[in-house]
N, C-alpha and C positions, 0 to 999 in steps of 0.2 A: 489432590494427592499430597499436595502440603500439610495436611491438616490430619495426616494417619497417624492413631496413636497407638504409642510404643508399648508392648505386652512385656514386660520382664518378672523373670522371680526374685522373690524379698531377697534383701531388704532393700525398702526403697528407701528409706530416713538416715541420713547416717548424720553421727554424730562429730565427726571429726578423728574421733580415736581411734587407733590400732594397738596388735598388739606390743608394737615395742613400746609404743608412749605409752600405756598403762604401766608393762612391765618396769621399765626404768623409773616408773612414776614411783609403785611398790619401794624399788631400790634406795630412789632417794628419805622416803616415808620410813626406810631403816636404819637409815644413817645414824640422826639419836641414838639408839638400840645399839649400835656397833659402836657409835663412841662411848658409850658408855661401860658396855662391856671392856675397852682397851685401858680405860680410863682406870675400873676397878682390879681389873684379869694382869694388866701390860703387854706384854709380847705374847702371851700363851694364848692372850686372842687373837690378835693378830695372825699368827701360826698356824690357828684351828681355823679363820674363816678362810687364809689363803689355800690351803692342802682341802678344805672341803669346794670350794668355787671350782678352783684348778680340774679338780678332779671331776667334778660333774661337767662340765664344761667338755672336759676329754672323752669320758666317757659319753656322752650323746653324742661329739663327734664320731668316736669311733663306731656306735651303734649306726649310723645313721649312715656313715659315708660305707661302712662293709659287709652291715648285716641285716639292714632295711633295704640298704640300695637307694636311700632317698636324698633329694636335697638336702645339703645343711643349714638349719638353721638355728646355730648355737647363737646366732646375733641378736635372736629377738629378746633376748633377757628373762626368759623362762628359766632356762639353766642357772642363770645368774642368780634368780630371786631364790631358786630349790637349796643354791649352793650354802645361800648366806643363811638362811631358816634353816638348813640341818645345822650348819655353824651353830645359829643360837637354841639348841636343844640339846649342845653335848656342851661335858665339862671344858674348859680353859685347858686340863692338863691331859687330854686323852691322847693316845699313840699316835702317831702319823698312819699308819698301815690299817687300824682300825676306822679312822675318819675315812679313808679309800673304801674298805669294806661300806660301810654306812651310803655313801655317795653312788657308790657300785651298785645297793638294793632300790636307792631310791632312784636312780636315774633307768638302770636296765630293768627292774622287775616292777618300781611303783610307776612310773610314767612309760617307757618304749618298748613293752611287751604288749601295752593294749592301744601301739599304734602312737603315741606320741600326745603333742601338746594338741589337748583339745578331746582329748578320747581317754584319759586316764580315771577310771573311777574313786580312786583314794589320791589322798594328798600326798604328793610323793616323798616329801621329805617327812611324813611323819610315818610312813611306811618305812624308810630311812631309819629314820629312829626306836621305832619300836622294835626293830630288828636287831640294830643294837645293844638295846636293853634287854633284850630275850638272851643273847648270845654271850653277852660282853655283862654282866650285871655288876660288879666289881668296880670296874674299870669306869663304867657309865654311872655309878653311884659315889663317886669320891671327887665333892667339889672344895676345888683352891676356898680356904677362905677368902673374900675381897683386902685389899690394903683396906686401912683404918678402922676397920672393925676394932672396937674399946667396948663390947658391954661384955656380960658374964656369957655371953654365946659364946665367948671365944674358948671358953671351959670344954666344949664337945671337941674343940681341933685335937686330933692326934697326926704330929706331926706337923704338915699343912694343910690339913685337907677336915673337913665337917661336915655337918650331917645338914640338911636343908633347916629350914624350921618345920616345913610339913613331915620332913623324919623325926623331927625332936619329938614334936606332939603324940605322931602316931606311935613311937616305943613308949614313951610316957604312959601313956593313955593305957596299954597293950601291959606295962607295966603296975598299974592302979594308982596312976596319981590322978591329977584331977588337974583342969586345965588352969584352973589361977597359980598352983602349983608350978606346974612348968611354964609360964609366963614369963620368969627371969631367966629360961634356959633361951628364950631367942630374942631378937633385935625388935627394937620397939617401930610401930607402926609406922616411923617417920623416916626410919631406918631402912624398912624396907618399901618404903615407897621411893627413895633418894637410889637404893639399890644398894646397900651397905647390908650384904647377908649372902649366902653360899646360896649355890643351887649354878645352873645351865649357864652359856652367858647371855642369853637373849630375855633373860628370865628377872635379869636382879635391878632393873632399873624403869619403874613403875610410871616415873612422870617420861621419860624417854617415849617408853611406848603410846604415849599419850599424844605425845606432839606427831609420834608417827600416826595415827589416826585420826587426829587433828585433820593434818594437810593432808590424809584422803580423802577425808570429806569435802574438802572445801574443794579439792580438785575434782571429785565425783568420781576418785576412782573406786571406791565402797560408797555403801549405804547405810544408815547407820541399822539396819533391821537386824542383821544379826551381830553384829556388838553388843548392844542394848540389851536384846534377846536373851544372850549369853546371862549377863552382867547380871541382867535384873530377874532373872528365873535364880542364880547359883544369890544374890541376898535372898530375896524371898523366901525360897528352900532353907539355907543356912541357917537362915533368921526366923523359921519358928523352930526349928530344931535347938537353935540357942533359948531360944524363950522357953521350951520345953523343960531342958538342964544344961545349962550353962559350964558346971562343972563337969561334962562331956563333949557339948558338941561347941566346937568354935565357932567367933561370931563372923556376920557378914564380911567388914572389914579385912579381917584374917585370909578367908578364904580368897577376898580379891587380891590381897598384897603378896600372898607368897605363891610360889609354884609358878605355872607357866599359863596359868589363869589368863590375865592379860594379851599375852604374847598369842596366845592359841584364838583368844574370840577375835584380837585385831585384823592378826596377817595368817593365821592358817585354818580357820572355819574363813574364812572369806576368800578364798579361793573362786576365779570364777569359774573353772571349770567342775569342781567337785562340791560346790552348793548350789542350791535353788534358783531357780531366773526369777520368780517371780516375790514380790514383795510379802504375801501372806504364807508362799512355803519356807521363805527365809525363816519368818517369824515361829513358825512351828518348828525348821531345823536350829535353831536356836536353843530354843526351851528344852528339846530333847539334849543338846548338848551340856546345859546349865542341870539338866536333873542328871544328868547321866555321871558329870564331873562329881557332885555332890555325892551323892551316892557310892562312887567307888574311892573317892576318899576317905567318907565315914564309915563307911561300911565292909571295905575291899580289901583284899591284901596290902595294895599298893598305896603306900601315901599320897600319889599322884593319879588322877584319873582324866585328864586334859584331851594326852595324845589319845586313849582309846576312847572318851567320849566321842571326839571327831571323827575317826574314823565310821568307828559304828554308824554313826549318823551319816557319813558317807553314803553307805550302802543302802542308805533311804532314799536321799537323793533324787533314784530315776522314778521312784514311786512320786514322790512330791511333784515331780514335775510332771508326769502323767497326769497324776489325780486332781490336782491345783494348778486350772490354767486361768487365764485372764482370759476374757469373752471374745469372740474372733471377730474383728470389722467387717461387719455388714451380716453377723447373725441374726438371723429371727428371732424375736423374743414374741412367746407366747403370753396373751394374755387370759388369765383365770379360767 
């Protein structure tokens, strides 16, 4: 009778983690990102990450303790990590009332309409955001320039505020010049990799985000499949479009250093709930996202195409995981 063994359901492996230690992991992994944003923004980030966290934070309490009926669990740092990623998608100077809006789509309608953390099919803070910019275009398109900005970028500020570089290029372009032409209209590549240029504040500081997926990897809280994925489909794509005409399409470089390029393949295509479990549908959700960015930048309205590659590729998602499984322990494998 000693010797009866225990029938239980997966998982049987565990690994140690849960979700708070990832989430807080995430958190810590943004810290760079956030000081850097404070560093070139000052108080206006500070402002915008505290009214966005505040707010998401409250609202899933309030969804959750009066209109789910459920447990609270604003502790496990879900809230926390959606709070600070909408922060770094809106400008340094956006309304207080509008960040609430923002927080409002992405906590009630992106995450706790389809049941909460763990059950949300899009990313909620970029469901957040792109709501924003639907609604709010103005408002969401007028970034502070950073302190010390010294090249002739500073020529597009009217007032305090400029156009991203991915906006210089795209009117440029839109207007017939030609891309060595407008080359002195934004900050040089070193510039924007230091974070010295307009745009979000989660956006302008290139080695930051670096170090944040640095110490993911090394913690295992990502993998590096869909970073790389991203990264290396939007050169390869960018870069025979550059080799094609140069005097049109911008090179690799470009496209990784400005926009939300970076910020989107580190912390918001990695998401674990709204990407791929498995390492080969990561790899294909990926390349979708790197052709899909590419594409609606060069091609699209929008000079930015980050936040709607993601999502789209969201909505693929539960296909990938269907159709792309890893072999089930103790399958039969047929021979010839």
């Amino acid at each position: 009778m000693n010797k009866l063994i225990t029938v239980s359901p997966s998982p049987h492996v565990h690994s140690g983690q849960s979700v708070n230690k990832l989430m807080y992991g995430v958190v810590l992994a943004m810290v760079p990102a956030l000081l850097a944003s404070v560093l070139f923004y000052g108080m206006g980030a500070i402002v915008v990450t505290l009214v966005s966290v505040a707010s998401c934070l409250l609202f899933e309490y309030l969804i959750q303790k009066f209109i789910l009926k459920t447990p609270v669990r604003i502790s496990d740092g879900s809230a926390l990590v959606t709070g600070i990623l909408l922060a770094f998608n809106l400008p340094s100077n956006l309304p207080w009332w509008i960040i609430m809006v923002g927080a409002l789509v992405a906590i009630g309608i992106g995450k706790m309409t389809f049941g909460g953390l763990g059950n949300n099919p899009f990313n909620p803070a970029l469901v957040g955001r792109v709501f924003l910019l639907i609604s709010f275009p103005v408002q969401m398109t007028k970034y502070p320039v950073p302190a010390g900005i010294s090249t002739p970028y500073q020529s597009t500020v009217e007032g305090f505020t400029g156009a991203t570089p991915l906006g210089v290029i795209k009117e440029g372009l839109k207007a017939g010049e030609s891309f060595s032409d407008l080359a002195h209209k934004i900050p040089s590549y070193l510039d924007m990799f230091l974070g010295n240029m307009g745009g979000s504040m989660g956006e302008v500081a290139g080695v930051a985000l670096l170090i944040g997926l640095v110490y993911m990897l090394v913690r295992k809280i990502i993998t590096w499949h869909i970073p790389v994925s991203i990264l290396g489909t939007v050169v390869v794509f960018s870069g025979i479009l550059n080799l094609a005409n140069p005097e049109v399409y911008a090179g690799p470089m470009f496209h990784i250093l400005t926009g939300g390029l970076l910020l989107g393949a580190i912390f918001m295509a990695t998401d674990y709930v709204t990407s791929p479990m498995n390492p080969l549908g990561m790899l294909i959700y990926g390349i979708g996202i790197g052709l899909l960015t590419v594409i609606i930048r060069v091609f699209g309205a929008y000079p930015e195409g980050v936040s709607f590659a993601i999502l789209i590729m969201n909505g693929f998602v539960p296909l990938l995981n269907r159709y792309i499984k890893p072999k089930r322990f103790g399958e039969e494998v047929k021979n010839g």
